[in-house]
C-alpha positions as CSV (number, residue, x, y, z in Angstrom):
1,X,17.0,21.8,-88.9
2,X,20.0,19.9,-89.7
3,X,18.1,19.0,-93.6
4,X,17.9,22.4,-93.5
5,X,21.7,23.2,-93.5
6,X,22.8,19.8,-95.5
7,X,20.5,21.1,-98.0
8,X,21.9,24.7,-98.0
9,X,25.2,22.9,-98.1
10,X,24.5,20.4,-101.4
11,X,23.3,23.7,-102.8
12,X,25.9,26.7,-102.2
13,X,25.6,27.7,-106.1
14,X,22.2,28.9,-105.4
15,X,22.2,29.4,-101.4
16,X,25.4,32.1,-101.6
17,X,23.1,34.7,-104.4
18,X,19.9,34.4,-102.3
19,X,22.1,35.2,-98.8
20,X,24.0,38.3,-101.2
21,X,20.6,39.3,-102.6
22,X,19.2,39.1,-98.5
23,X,22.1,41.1,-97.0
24,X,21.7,43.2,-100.1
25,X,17.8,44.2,-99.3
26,X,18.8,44.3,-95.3
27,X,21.5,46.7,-95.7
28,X,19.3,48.6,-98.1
29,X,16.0,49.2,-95.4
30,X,18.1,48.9,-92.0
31,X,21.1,50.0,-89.8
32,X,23.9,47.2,-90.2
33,X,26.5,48.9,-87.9
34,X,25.9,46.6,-85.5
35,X,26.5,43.7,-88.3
36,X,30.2,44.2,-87.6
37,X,30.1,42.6,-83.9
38,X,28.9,39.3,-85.8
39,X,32.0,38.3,-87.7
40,X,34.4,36.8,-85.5
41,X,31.7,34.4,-84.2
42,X,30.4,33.9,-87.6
43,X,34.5,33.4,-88.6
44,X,34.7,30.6,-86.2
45,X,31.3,28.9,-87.0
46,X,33.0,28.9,-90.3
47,X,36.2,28.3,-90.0
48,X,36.3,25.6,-87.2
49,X,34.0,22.7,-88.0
50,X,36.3,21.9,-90.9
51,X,39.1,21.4,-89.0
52,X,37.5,18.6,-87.0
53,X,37.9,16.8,-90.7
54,X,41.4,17.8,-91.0
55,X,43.5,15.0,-91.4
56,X,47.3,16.3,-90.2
57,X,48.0,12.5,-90.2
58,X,48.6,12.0,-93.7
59,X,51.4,14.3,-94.1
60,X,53.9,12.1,-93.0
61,X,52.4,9.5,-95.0
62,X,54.8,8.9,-98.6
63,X,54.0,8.7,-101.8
64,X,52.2,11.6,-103.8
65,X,55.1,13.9,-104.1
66,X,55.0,14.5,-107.7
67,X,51.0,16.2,-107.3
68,X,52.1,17.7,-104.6
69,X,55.2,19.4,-105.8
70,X,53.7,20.7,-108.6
71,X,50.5,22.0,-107.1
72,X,52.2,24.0,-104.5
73,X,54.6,25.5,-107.3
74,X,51.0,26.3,-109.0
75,X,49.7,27.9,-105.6
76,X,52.4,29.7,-104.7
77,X,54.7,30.5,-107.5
78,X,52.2,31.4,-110.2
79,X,48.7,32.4,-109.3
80,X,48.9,34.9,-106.6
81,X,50.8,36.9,-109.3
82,X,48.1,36.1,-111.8
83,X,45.9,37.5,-109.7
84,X,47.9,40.2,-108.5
85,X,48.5,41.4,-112.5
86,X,45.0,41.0,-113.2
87,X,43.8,43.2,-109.8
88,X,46.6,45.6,-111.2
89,X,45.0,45.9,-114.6
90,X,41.8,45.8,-114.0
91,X,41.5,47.6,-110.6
92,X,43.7,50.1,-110.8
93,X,42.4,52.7,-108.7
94,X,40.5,50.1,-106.2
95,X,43.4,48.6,-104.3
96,X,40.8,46.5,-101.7
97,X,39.3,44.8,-104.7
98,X,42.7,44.2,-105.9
99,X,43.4,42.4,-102.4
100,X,39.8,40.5,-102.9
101,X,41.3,38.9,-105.6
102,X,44.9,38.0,-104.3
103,X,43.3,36.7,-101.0
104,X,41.2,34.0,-103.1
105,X,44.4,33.0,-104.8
106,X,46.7,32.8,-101.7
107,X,44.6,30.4,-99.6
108,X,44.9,27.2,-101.9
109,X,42.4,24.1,-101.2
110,X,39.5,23.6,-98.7
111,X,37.3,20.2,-97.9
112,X,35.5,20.9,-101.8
113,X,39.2,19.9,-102.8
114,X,38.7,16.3,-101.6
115,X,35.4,16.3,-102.7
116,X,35.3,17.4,-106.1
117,X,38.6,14.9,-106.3
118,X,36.3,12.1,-105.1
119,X,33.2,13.1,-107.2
120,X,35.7,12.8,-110.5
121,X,37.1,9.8,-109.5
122,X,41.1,11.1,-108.7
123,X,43.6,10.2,-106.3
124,X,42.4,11.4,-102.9
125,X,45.1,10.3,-100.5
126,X,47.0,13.4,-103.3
127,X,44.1,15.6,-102.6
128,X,44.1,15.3,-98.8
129,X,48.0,15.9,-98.6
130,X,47.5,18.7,-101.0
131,X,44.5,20.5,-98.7
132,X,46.8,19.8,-95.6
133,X,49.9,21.2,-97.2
134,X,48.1,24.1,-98.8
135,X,46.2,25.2,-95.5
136,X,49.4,25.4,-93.7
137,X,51.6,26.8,-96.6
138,X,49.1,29.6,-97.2
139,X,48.2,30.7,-93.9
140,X,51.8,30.8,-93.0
141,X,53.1,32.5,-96.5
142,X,49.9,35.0,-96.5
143,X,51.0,38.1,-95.0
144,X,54.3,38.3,-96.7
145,X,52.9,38.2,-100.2
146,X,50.0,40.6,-98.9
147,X,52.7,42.9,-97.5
148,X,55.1,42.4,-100.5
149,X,52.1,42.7,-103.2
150,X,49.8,45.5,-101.6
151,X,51.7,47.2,-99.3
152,X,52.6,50.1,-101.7
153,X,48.4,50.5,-102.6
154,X,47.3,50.2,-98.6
155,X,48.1,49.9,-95.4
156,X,49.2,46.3,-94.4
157,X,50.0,45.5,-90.5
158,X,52.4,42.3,-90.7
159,X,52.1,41.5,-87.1
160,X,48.1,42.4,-87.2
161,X,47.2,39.8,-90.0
162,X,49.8,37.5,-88.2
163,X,47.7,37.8,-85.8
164,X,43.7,37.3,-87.6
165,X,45.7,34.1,-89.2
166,X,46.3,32.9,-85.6
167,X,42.7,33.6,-84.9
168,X,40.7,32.4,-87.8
169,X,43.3,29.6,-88.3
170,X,45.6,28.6,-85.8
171,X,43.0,28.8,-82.8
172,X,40.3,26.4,-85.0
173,X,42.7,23.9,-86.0
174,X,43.8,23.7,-82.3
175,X,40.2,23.2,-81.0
176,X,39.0,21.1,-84.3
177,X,41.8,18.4,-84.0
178,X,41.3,18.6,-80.3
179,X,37.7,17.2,-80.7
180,X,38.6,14.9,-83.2
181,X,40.8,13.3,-80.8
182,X,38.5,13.4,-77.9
183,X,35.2,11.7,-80.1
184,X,37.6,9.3,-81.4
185,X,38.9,8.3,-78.8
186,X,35.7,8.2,-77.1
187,X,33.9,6.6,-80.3
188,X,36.1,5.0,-82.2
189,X,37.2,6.0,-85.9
190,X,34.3,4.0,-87.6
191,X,31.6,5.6,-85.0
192,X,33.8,9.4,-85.9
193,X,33.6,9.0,-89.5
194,X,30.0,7.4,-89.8
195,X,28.1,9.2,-87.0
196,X,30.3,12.4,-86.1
197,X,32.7,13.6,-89.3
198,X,29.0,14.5,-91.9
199,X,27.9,16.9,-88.7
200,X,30.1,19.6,-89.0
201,X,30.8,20.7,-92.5
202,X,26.9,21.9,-92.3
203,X,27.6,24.4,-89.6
204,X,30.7,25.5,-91.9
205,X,28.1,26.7,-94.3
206,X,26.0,28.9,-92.1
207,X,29.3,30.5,-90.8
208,X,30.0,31.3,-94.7
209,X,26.1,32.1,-95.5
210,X,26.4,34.7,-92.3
211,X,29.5,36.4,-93.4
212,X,28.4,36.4,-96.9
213,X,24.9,38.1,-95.7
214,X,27.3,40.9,-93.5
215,X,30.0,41.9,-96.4
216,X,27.1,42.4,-98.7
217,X,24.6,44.2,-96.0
218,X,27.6,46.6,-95.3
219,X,28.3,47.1,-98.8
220,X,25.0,47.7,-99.5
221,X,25.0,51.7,-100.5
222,X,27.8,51.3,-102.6
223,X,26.6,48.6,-104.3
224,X,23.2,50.3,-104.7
225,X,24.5,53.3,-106.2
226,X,26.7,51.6,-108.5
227,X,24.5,48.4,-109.5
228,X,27.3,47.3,-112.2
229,X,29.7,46.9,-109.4
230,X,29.1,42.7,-109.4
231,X,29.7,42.4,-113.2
232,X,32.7,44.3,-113.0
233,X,33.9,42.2,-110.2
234,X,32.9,39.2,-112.3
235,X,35.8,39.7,-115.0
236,X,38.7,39.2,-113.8
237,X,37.3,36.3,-111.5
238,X,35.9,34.6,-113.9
239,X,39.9,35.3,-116.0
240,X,41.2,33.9,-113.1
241,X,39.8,31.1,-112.7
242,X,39.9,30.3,-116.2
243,X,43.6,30.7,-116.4
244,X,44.3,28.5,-113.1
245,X,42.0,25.6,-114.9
246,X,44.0,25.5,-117.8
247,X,47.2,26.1,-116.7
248,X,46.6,22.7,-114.1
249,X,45.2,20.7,-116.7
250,X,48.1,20.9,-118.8
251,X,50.6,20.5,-116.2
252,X,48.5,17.2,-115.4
253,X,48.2,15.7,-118.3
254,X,51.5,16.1,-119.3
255,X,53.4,14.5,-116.0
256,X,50.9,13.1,-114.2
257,X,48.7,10.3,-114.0
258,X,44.8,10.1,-114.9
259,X,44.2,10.3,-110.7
260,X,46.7,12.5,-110.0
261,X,46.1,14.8,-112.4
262,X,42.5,15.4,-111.1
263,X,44.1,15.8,-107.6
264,X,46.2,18.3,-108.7
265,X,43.6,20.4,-110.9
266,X,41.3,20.5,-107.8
267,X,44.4,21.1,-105.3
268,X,45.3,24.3,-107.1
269,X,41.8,25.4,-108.5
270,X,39.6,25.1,-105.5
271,X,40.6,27.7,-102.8
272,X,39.6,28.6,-99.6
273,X,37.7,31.4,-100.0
274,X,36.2,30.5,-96.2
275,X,39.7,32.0,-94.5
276,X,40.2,34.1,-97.1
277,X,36.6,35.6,-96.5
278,X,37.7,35.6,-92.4
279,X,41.0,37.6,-93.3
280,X,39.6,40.0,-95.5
281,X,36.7,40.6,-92.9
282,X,39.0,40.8,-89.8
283,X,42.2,41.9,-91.1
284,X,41.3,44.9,-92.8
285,X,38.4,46.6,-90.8
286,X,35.7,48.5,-92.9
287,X,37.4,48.3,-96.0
288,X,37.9,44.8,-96.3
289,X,33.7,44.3,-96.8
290,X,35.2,45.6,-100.3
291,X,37.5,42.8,-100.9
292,X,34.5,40.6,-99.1
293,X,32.8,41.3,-102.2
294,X,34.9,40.1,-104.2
295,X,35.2,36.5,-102.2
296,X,31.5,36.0,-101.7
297,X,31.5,36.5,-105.7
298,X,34.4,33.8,-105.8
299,X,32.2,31.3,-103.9
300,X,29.5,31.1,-107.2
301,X,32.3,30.9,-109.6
302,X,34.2,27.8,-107.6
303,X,31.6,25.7,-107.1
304,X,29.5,25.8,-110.6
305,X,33.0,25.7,-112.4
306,X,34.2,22.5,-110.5
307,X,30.7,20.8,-111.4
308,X,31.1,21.8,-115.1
309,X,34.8,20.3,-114.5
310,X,33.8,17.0,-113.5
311,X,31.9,16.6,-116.7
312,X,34.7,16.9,-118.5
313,X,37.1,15.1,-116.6
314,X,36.6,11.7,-118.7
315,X,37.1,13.4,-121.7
316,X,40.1,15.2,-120.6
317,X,42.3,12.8,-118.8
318,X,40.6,9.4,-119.9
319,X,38.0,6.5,-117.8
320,X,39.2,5.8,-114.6
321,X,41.1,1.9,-114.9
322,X,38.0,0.0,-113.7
323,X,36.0,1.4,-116.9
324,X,38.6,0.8,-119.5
């Protein structure tokens, strides 16, 4: 079972349209009311197993702060108003799409930020303070830019996504670091990171895989009715993502080094659509399977572009010092 769901994992660019073409078909032949009673557990299969990995250590750790100065003036100065100009031109009249999009831009980094660092060879003691940094900073700064942004296009309870944050974020990272401590402690960090820390990202898929399979079940008759509805999502996506890789890679080549630079690009590039997915899902009630949409979409996008990215990572910023 477990190759099963490391497999799934290695293999979210294919695994994420199968689960939206499954939910798809279910919510086309069956009643998915009942789907709705599945996303808080789903949220916190999701959500939780990759705060075990959290590393809330390294923030008091020095050095770095360049990267991470200028990725979190990326995050949170300039994107989420890319995005919010781009939901505001291109969907005008479809306000919950609009807040799709800001969501994946206002929840900066996840575990694929130290990974896709590692796979291209950057600075990951950067990229681990940058997904720390970033979790915090965006689940804390979250509802006042959703307020501030959407509030005039829907309804937006301060206290109530306060509150989904505390849930889908505040409650996991409490019970994650919790058992990191405890099979630490009880195993040592060499026995934690060989034999425990691979276990848990796994079940962090199946928790995205479910919610993925509910948003788009629910969806379903809309989507059937309007079968365009995914490639107009697609655009200003795809926009945004293009604008957020170019805008990174020419703040890093210009004042960082070859190993920051990558950390950064991936620090402000890769979000995490996982709490974003659990907001929009809890935080906004039916309506939010809308903006779900929009996320599960996000998911595709993030993880083929970052694989296309590390191609082009030699060529853009130069061999790593060991290949010179």
């Amino acid at each position: 079972m477990m190759g099963v769901i490391q497999a799934l994992t290695r293999n979210l660019v294919v695994a994420i349209p199968v689960t939206m073409l499954l939910g798809l078909l279910f919510g086309a032949l069956a009643p998915v009311t009942w789907l709705g009673a599945l996303v808080i557990p789903l949220t916190l299969l999701m959500i939780y197993p990759m705060m075990v990995n959290l590393k809330l250590r390294q923030l008091v750790e020095g050095g770095d702060n360049r990267a991470l100065g200028l990725a979190q003036l990326i995050n949170f100065a300039i994107i989420p108003f890319v995005a919010f100009g781009l939901g505001l031109w291109w969907f005008g009249d479809q306000p919950y799409l609009a807040l799709g999009l800001l969501l994946a831009a206002l929840l900066p980094t996840s575990g694929m930020t130290i990974s896709w660092t590692g796979f291209a060879r950057g600075n990951l003691p950067a990229a681990v303070k940058m997904t720390v940094v970033g979790l915090i900073l965006g689940s804390l700064a979250t509802p006042f830019y959703v307020k501030w942004l959407m509030g005039a296009s829907i309804p937006v309870d301060l206290f109530g996504v306060f509150r989904q944050i505390l849930l889908v974020v505040g409650l996991p990272m409490l019970a994650g670091q919790l058992t990191r401590h405890y099979l630490i402690k009880r195993h040592g960090l060499p026995g934690f990171q060989k034999a425990w820390a691979p276990r848990f990202p796994p079940f962090s898929t199946l928790g995205v895989l479910g919610i993925v399979f509910v948003a788009m079940a629910l969806k379903a008759d809309d989507l059937l009715a309007s079968p365009g509805l995914l490639l107009h999502i697609a655009v200003p996506l795809l926009l945004l993502y293009a604008i957020n890789y170019l805008l990174s890679t020419l703040v890093a080549r210009v004042w960082l080094s070859r190993g920051d630079g990558i950390a950064l690009v991936y620090g402000t590039v890769m979000r995490n659509l996982s709490i974003a997915l659990a907001l929009a899902m809890n935080a906004f009630g039916e309506a939010g399977a809308e903006a779900s949409l929009l996320i599960a979409l996000a998911y595709v996008i993030q993880v083929q572009s970052a694989a296309w990215y590390v191609r082009l990572t030699d060529r853009l910023f130069g061999p790593p010092a060991e290949a010179s």
